[in-house]
N, C-alpha and C positions, 0 to 999 in steps of 0.2 A: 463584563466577563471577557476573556480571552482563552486557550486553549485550554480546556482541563485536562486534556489528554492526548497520548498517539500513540499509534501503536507500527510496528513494523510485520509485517502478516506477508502469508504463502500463497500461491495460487495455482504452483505445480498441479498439472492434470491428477498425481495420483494421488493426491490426497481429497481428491472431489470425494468422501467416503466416511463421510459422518457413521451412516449408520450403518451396524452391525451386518446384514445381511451383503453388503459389497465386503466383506473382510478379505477376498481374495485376492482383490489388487494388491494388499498391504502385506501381502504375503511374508516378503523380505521383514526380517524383525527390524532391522534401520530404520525404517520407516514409519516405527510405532510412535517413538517420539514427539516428532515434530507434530502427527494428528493427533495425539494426547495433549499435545502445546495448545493446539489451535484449538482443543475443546475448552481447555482452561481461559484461552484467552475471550473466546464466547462469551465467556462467564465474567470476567473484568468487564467489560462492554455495560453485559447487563448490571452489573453491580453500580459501574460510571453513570449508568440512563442518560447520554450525551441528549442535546437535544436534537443533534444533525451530526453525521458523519459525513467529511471532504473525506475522496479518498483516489490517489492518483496512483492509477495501475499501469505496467511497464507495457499490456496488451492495447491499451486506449492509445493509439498510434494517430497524431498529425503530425502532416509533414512540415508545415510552415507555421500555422500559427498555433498559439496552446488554447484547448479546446476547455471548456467548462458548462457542461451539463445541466444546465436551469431547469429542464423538462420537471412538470409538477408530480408527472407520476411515469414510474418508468417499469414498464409491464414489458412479457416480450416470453421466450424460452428459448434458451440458449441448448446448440450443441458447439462445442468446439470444431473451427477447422482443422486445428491441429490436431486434435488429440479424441476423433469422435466416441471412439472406442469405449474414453475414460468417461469425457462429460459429455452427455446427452441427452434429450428431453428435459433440461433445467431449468422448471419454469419458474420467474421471476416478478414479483409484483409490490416494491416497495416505492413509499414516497420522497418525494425531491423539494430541494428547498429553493424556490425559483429568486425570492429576495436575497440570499445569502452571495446567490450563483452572481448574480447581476450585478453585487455590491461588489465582487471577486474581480470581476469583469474591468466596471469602472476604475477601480487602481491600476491596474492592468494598462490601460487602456490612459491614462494621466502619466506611467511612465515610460508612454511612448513601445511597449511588449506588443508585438503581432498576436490579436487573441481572438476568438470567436464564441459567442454565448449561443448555446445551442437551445432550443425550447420544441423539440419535436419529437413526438410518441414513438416516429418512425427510426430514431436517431440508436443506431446497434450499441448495445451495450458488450465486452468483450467478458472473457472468463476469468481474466485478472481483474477484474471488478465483481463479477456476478458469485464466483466459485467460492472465496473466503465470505463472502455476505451470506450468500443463501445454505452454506454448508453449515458455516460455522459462527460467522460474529451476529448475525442478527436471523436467527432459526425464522423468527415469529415476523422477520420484513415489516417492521415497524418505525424504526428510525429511519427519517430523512437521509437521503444519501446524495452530495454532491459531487457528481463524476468529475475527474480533473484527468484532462490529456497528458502525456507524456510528448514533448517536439523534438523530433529530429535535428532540428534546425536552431534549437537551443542547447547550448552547454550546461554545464555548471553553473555556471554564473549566473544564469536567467535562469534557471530552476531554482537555485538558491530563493533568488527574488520573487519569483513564484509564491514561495513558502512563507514569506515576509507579508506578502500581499494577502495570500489568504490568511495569517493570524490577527493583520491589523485591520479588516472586516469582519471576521468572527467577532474582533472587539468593539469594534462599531455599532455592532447590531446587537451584541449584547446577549450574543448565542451562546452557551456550553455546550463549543462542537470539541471534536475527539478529530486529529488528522491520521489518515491510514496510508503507511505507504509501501504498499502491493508489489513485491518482485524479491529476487532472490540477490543474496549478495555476491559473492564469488560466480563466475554465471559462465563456466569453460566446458560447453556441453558437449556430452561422446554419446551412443550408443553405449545401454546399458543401466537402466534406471536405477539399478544399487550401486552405483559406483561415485564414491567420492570424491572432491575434488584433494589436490594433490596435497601433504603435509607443510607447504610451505602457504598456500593461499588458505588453507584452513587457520594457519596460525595467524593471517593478517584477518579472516573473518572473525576471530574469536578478540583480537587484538580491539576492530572498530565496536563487539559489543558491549565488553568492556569500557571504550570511552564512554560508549550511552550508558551503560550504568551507573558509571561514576559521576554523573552529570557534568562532564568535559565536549560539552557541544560545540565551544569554538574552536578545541582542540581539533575534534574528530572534522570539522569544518575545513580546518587548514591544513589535514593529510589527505583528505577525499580526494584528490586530484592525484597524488599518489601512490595510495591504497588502489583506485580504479585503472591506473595505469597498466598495476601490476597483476590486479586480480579479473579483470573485467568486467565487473558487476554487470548483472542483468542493464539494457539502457542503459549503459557506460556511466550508472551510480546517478542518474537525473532523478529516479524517484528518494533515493538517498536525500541527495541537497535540497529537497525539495523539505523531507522532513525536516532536516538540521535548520533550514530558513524558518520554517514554522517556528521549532522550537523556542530557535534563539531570539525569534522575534517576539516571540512571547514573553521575555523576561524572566518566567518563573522554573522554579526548580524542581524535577520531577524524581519521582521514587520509583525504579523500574522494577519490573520482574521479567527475569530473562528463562523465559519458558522451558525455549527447545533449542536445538540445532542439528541438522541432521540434512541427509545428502538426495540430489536427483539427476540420473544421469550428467553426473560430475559436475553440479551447480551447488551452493551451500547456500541453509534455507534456516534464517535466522527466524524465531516467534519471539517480538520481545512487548511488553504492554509499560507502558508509561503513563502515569497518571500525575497530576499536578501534586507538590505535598504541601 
């Protein structure tokens, strides 16, 4: 097997609000969107029953090496630093897939990439990992989750290869995982959570989900550099290549449903689900 699916998913503080009883944050109708995406997208998840979910969040921050989370079970409850207000007391208890993590590791590690396999209960998990899982893609915390770091100290290029490495171990091992990759596209953030980002970088956001639609991965590959220049994607577009490296490592062709799109203090926040056809 190899990837049966990925998805491009949200993490913004204000959509931590699955249910009904928080409707106040969402106050702004903009905003209704994208958490109606991300309920829809829930449901693709569950319809896929991946057997493991990798999923590289722009908040899982190393500085030098890239970080991948073998830990067998990964318990804990999150409040955000940033945003305690929004995400707080979110307690979190699903399982890890410590062979998948290790086989991740090992190519990693053959071509020569600074990486670290982490295996520790104590190991923090961030809210770009935690927030779209336990809100929205996996309610019931049942599918294995393989945390993947975001590095500072890799470009493009090594995230690309990232994404290559972990599709040619999911194939290895013979896993139906699903890649998630956690952050927002356009990422030019102000004061003022309803405010959109500007008509010119919303037109290159709408532009890159388009490529993934169409299934033009090598395209959308070789403007990323580009596209991030101009727009500044959350992590200057790392967890971006990180998908497109999966994808195209995978070979196969996917059939997307482009959910939502909609705004957070002036960041564009794409929900897209990609399943193999």
């Amino acid at each position: 097997m190899s990837l049966v699916g990925a998805y491009l998913t949200v993490h913004t503080p204000r959509y931590c609000t699955y249910d009904a009883a928080f409707a106040g944050k969402l106050a702004h109708p903009d905003f209704r969107a994208v958490r109606d995406g991300m309920i829809e997208q829930g449901r693709h998840v569950a319809a896929m029953r991946p057997d493991v979910l990798v999923l590289n969040s722009c908040h899982l921050i190393a500085t030098f090496p890239t970080v991948v989370d073998g830990t067998p079970r990964h318990r804990g409850v999150l409040t955000a630093q940033e945003a305690p207000e929004l995400i707080h007391g979110v307690a979190y208890d699903f399982p890890g897939d410590y062979e998948l993590a290790a086989a991740i590791i090992d190519r990693g590690r053959a071509a020569g990439l600074p990486c670290v396999l982490a295996n520790d209960v104590h190991y923090p998990l961030d809210y770009g990992t935690v927030m779209p899982l336990v809100c929205y893609l996996d309610r019931t915390q049942t599918v294995p989750v393989v945390p993947v770091s975001v590095c500072l100290a890799a470009g493009l290029q090594e995230s690309f290869a990232w994404g290559r490495h972990i599709a040619e171990a999911v194939a290895a091992l013979g896993r139906r995982a699903a890649f998630v990759a956690s952050g927002s596209v356009s990422h030019k953030l102000v004061r003022g959570p309803e405010k959109w980002p500007s008509a010119a970088d919303q037109e290159l956001d709408h532009r890159l989900a388009r490529l993934l639609a169409d299934g033009r991965y090598d395209e959308a590959w070789t403007w990323l550099p580009e596209y991030a220049a101009a727009t500044e994607p959350e992590m200057s577009g790392r967890h971006l290549a990180m998908l497109l490296g999966a994808m195209i490592a995978s070979g196969r062709p996917y059939a997307a449903t482009v959910h939502a799109y909609g705004p957070s203090s002036g960041s564009g926040n794409y929900v897209v689900s990609l399943s193999a056809a």
